[in-house]
C-alpha positions as CSV (number, residue, x, y, z in Angstrom):
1,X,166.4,241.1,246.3
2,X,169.0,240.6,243.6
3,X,167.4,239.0,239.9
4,X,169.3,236.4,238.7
5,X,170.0,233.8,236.4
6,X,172.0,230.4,236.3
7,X,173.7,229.7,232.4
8,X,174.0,226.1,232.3
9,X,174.6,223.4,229.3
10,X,173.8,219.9,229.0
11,X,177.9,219.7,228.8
12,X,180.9,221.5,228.1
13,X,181.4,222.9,224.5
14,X,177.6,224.1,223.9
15,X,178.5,227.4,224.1
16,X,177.2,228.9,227.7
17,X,180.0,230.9,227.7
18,X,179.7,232.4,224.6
19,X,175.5,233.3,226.1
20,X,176.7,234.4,229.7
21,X,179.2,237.0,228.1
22,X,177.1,237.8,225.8
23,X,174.3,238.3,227.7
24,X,176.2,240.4,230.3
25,X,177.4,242.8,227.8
26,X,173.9,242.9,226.3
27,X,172.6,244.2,228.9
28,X,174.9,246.2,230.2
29,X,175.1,248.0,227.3
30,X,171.6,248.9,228.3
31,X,172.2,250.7,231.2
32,X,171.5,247.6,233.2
33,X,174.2,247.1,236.6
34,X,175.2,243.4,235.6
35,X,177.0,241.3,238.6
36,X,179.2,238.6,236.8
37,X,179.5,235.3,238.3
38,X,181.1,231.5,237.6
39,X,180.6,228.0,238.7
40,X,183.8,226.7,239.7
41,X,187.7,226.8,239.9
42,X,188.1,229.0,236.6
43,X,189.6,232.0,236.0
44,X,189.5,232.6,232.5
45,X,185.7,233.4,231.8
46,X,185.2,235.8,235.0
47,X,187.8,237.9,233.0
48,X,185.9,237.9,230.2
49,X,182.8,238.4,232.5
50,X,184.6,241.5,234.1
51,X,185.4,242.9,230.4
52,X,181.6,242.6,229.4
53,X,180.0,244.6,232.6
54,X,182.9,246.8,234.5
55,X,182.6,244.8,237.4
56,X,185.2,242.1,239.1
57,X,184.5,238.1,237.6
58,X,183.5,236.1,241.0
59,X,183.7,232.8,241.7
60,X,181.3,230.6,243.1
61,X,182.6,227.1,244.3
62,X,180.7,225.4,247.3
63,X,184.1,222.6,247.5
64,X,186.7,225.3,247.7
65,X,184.3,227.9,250.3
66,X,181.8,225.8,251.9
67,X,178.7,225.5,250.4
68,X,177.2,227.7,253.5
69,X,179.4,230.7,251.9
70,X,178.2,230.5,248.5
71,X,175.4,233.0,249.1
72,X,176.8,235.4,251.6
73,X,179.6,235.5,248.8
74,X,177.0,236.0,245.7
75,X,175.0,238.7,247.7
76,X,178.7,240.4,248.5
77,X,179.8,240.5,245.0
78,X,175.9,241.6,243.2
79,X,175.9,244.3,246.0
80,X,174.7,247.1,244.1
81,X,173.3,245.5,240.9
82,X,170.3,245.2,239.1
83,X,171.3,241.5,238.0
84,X,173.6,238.6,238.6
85,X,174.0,236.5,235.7
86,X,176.1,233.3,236.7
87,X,177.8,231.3,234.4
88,X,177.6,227.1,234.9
89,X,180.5,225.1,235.0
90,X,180.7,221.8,232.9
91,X,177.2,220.1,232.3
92,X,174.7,221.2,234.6
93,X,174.8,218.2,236.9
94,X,178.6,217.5,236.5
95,X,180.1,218.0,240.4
96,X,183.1,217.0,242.3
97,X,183.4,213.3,241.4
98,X,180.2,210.9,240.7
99,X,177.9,213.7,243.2
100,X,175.9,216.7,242.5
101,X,178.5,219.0,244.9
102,X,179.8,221.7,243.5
103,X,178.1,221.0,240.2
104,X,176.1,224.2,238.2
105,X,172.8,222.4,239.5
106,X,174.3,222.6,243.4
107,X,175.0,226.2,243.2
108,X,171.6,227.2,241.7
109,X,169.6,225.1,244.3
110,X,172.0,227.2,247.1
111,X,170.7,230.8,244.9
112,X,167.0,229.5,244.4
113,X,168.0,230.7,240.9
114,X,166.6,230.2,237.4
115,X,168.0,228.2,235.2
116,X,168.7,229.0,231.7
117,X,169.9,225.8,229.5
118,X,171.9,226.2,226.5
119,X,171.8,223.4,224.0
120,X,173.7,222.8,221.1
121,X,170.8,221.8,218.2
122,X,173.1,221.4,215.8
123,X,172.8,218.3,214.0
124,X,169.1,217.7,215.8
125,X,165.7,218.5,216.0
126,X,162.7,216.4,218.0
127,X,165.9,215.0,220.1
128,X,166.2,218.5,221.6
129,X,162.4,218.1,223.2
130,X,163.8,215.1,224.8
131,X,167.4,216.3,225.9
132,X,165.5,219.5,227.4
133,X,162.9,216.8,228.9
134,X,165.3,214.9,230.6
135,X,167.4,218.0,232.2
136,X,164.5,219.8,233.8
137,X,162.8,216.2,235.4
138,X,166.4,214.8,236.6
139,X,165.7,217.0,239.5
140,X,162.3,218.7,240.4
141,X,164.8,220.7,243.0
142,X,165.9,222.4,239.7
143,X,163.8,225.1,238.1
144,X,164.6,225.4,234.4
145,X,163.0,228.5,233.2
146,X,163.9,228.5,229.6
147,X,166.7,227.3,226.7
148,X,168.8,229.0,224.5
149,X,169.4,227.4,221.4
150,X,172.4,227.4,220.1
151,X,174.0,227.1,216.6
152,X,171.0,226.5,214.8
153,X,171.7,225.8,211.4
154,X,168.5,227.8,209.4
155,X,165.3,229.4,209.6
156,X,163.4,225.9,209.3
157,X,165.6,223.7,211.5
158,X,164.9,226.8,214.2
159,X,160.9,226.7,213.5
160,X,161.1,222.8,213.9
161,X,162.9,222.7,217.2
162,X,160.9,225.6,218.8
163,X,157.9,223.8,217.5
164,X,159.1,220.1,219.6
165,X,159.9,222.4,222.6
166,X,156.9,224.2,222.6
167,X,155.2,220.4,223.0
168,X,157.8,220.3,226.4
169,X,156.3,223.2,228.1
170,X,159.7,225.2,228.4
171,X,160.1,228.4,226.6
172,X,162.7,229.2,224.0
173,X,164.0,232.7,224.8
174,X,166.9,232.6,222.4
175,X,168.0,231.0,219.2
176,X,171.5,231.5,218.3
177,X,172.4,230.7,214.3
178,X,176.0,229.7,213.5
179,X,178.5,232.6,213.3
180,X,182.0,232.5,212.3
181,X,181.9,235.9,213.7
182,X,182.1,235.5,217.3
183,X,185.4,233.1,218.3
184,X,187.7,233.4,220.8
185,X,191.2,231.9,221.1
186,X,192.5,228.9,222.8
187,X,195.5,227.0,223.8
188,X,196.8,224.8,226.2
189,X,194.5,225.5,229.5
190,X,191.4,226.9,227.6
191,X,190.7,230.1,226.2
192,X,193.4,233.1,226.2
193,X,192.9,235.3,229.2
194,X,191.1,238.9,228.1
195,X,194.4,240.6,229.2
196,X,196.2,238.7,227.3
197,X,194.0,240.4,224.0
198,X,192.4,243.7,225.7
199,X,192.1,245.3,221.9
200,X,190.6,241.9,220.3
201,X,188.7,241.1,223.4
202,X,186.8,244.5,223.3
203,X,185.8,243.8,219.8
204,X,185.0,240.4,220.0
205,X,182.6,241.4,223.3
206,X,180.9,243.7,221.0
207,X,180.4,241.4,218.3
208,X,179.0,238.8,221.2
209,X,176.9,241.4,222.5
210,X,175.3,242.0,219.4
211,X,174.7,238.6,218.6
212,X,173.0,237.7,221.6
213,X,170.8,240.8,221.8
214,X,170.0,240.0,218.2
215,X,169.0,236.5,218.9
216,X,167.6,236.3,222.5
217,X,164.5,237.8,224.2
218,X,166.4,239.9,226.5
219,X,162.6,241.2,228.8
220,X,161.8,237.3,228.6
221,X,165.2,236.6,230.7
222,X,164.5,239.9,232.6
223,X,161.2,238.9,233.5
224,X,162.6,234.9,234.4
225,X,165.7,236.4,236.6
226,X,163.4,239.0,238.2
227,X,161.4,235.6,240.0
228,X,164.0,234.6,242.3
229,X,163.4,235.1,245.6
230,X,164.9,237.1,248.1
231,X,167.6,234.9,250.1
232,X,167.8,235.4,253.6
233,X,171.4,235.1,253.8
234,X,173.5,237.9,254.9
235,X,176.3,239.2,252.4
236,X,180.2,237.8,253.3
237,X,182.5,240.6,254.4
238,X,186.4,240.5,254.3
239,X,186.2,241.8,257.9
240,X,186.5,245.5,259.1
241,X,188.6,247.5,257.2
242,X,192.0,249.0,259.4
243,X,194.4,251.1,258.7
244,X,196.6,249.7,256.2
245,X,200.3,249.0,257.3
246,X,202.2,246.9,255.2
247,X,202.3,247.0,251.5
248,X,201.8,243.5,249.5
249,X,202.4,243.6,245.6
250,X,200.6,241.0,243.8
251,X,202.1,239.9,240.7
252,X,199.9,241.1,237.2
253,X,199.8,241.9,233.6
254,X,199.6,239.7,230.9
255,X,202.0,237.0,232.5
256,X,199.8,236.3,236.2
257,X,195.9,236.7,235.2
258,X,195.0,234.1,237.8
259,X,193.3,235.2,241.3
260,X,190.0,235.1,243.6
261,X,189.2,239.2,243.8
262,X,188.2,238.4,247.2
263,X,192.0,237.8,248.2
264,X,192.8,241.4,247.4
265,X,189.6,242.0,249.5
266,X,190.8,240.3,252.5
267,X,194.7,241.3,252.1
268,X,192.9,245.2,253.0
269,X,191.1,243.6,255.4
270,X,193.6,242.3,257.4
271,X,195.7,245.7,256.8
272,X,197.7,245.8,253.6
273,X,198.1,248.1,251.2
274,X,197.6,245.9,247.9
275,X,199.6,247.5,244.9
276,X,200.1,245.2,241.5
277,X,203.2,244.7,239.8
278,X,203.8,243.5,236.5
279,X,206.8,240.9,236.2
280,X,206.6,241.6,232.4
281,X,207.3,245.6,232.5
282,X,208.7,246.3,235.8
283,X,211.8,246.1,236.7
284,X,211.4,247.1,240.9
285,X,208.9,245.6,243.3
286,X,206.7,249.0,244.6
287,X,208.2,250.6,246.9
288,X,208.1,250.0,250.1
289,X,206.7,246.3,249.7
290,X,206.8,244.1,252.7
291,X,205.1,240.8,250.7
292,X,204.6,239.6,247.8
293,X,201.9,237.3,246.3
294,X,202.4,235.7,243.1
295,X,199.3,233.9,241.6
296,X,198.5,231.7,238.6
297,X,198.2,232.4,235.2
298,X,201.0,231.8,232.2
299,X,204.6,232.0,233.1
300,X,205.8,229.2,230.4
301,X,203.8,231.2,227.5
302,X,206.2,234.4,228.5
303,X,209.0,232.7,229.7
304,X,211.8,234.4,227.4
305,X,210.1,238.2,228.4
306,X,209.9,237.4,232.4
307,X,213.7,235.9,232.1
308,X,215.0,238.5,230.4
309,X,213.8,241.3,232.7
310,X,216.6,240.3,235.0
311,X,216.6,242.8,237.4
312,X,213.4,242.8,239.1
313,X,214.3,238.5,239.0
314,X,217.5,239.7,241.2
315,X,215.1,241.9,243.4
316,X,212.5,239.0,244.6
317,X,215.4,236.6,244.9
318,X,217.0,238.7,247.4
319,X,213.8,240.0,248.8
320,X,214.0,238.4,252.2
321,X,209.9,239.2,253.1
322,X,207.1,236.6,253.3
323,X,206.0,235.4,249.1
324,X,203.1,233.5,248.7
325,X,203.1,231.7,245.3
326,X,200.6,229.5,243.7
327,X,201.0,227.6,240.2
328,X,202.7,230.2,237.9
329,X,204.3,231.6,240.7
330,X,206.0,228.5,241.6
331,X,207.6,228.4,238.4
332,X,208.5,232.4,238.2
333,X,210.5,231.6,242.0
334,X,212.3,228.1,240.5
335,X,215.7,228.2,239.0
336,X,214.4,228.1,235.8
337,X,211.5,227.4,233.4
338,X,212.3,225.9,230.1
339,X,216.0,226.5,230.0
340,X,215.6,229.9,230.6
341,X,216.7,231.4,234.3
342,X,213.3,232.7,236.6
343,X,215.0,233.8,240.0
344,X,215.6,231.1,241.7
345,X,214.1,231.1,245.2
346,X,213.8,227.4,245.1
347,X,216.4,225.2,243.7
348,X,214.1,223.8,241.1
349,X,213.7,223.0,237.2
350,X,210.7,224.4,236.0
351,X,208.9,222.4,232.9
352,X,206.1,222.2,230.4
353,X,205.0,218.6,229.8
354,X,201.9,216.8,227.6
355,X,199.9,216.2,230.7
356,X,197.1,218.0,232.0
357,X,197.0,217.9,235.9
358,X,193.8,219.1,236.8
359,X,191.2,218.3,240.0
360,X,190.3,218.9,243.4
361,X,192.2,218.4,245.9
362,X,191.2,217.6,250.2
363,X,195.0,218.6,251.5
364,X,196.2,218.8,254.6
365,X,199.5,220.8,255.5
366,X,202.2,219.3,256.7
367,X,204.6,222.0,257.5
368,X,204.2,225.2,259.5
369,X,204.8,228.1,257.3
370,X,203.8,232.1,256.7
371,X,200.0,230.9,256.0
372,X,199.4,227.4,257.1
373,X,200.1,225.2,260.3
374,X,200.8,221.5,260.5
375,X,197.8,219.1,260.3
376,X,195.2,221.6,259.0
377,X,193.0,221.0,256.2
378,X,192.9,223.0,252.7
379,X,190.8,222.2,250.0
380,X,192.2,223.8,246.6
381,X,192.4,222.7,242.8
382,X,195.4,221.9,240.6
383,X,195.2,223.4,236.7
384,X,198.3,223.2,235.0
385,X,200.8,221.4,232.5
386,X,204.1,221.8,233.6
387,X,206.3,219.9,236.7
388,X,208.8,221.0,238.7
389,X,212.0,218.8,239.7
390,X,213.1,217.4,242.2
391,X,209.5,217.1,243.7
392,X,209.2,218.3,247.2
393,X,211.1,215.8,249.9
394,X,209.0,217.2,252.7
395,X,205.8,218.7,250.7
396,X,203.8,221.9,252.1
397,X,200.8,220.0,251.2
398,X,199.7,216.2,251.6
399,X,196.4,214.1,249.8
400,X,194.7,210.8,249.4
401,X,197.2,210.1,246.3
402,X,199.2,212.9,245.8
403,X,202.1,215.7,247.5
404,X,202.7,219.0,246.9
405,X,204.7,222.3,247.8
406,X,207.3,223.6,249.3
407,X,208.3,226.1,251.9
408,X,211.6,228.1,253.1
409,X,211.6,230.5,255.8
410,X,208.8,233.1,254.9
411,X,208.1,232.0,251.6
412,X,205.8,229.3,250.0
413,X,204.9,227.8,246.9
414,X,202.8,225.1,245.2
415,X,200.7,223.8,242.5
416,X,197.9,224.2,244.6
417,X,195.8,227.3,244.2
418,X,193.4,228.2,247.4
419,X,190.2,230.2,247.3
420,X,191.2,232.7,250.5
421,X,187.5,233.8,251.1
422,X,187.1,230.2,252.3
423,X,190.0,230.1,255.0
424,X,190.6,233.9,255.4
425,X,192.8,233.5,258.3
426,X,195.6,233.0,255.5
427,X,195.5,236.5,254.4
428,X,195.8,237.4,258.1
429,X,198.6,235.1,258.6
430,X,200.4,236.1,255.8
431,X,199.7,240.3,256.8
432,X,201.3,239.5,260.2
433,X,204.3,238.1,258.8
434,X,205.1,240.9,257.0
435,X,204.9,242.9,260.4
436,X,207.3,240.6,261.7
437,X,209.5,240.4,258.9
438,X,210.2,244.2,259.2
439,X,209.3,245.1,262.7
């Protein structure tokens, strides 16, 4: 049986992120074995999640796996642990469009886990009674073991809103006061990734750390997370491990902080060799690579350093093996991003713009390529604020609204990022081609 507890918030902005972390290094810092999990498409806080405990950030997103995987993949990813602390995503009941799926509430109705609420008081007191009222009887399913109250203004507006609560019958294990202490950068898609800042990231974690073990009853969240019950589902597994026999570098460093660990997971499955590269600092693919995947993450904030480290640019445009890019990697294979020359794969201008895309998305493929086959279904997300032109004639990837992708002999790429775990015949697909592509 795995403890565990859900982090959730009435909305965005009330600071669950700021707990989870917090809480996770907390305790960790303890001696406890902390599994670190998120709600959702992101993949920002699960690297701040893997700074805080030492152990991978995992996602947890019933539209992109199938609700049915979401706890055979928890139990995978907690193996070992003393806890699981999952972050929320949004407001607690915010899912894919006007329904509850794949909202914070879904996921901890699929755990049977505790729910911990964090709520903003600033500006409030008897109004927090009746916010906390209203999230723990929206759905009986939903069993809201405690808040956290966050940036409490003093002493006495602490005493008065513990006193209101107390009236509501849920406990207050945590009261937060405002800090200018604790802050983490942002720009334009959310806060800056933890590799991005690994010397300010350490120091804000312990700073965050303290804060929360200073302000929350760490054996009262214990206690709550240790009264979930077992779940009889049996833990995902990336398949058998064999012999690896290709090598795959996938893209890293500061530049490509974007990916699903369990895509490395089922690349060594399926019989690769998985060795990262950093488009940044190196100026060779590893040797002996026979694919290369390229994931998300911030190509047009290090656009000048990628450009100008020409030769390994020169070395994937003549590579000639299967790539698999998503988002950022799309724009590191165009012509070029910005005005500045990437390596040109695809014959393709490459540039920011004002507007956020950002959703789900149910696509089907329309070409046949290294990982997909005409007419099957993918559900993935977009996240980004750039464009590529000319968009694709013939698009790798087809929705209700929308067309994305493109794909040339072994190589594909698109806006469309894909959580693997939840078709894993890709990572087979694409292992095979790089048997073929040097058999």
């Amino acid at each position: 049986m795995v403890a565990r507890l859900v982090i959730a918030a009435p909305a965005s902005g009330a600071g669950k992120t700021t707990v989870a972390t917090g809480l996770m290094a907390a305790l960790t810092r303890r001696g406890t074995r902390v599994s670190p999990h998120k709600v959702g498409p992101d993949y920002i806080d699960p690297g701040y999640h893997a700074l805080a405990t030492g152990r991978p950030g995992r996602n947890l997103d019933p539209w992109l796996v199938g609700e049915e995987l979401i706890a055979p993949l928890f139990l995978h990813g907690a193996a070992g642990a003393d806890l699981a602390v999952v972050e929320g995503v949004m407001g607690l009941y915010d899912g894919a469009g006007t329904s509850e799926f794949a909202s914070t509430a879904h996921v901890a109705r699929l755990l049977q886990a505790p729910v911990v609420l964090v709520v903003d008081a600033a500006r409030q007191s008897r109004s927090v009674a009746a916010l906390v009222h209203g999230f723990a009887s929206y759905d009986t399913r939903i069993r809201l073991g405690g808040v956290i109250l966050n940036r409490v203004g003093s002493a006495r507006h602490e005493e008065l809103c513990r006193a209101v609560l107390a009236e509501s019958g849920v406990p207050v294990l945590g009261a937060i006061h405002r800090s200018d202490l604790v802050t983490t950068p942002s720009r334009h898609l959310g806060l800056v990734p933890a590799a991005e800042r690994a010397t300010q990231a350490a120091g804000a974690m312990d700073a965050v750390a303290d804060l929360v073990a200073a302000s929350c009853d760490l054996e009262e969240l214990l206690r709550l997370a240790r009264t979930a019950p077992a779940l009889s589902a049996r833990p995902w597994s990336p398949g058998p491990a064999v012999p690896a026999t290709k090598r795959v570098a996938v893209a890293a460093g500061q530049a490509f902080t974007f990916g699903y660990t369990e895509q490395a997971e089922l690349l060594a499955a399926a019989g690769a060799e998985v060795v990262p590269f950093d488009p940044l600092a190196d100026e060779a693919l590893p040797e002996g690579t026979g694919g290369v995947v390229i994931g998300g993450g911030f190509p047009e904030v290090y656009a000048a350093e990628l450009s100008a480290n020409e030769p390994l640019r020169r070395e994937v445009a003549a590579f000639g093996g299967p790539i698999s890019a998503e988002c950022a990697g799309l724009l590191y294979l165009a012509r070029r991003l910005d005005g500045r020359p990437m390596c040109g794969v695809f014959d393709l201008e490459a540039r920011m713009t004002g507007t956020l895309t950002l959703g789900y998305r149910d696509a089907v493929a329309v070409e046949d390529s290294v990982l997909t086959r005409a007419g099957e279904r993918y559900r993935g997300h977009e996240f980004h604020r750039t464009a590529v032109d000319p968009a694709p004639g013939r698009p790798l990837f087809r929705w209700r609204g929308g067309a994305d992708g493109f794909a040339s002999g072994p190589v594909v790429a698109s806006y469309l990022h894909l959580h693997w775990a939840g078709t894993p015949r890709l990572a087979t697909r694409f292992v095979e081609a790089c048997i073929r592509s040097t058999s």
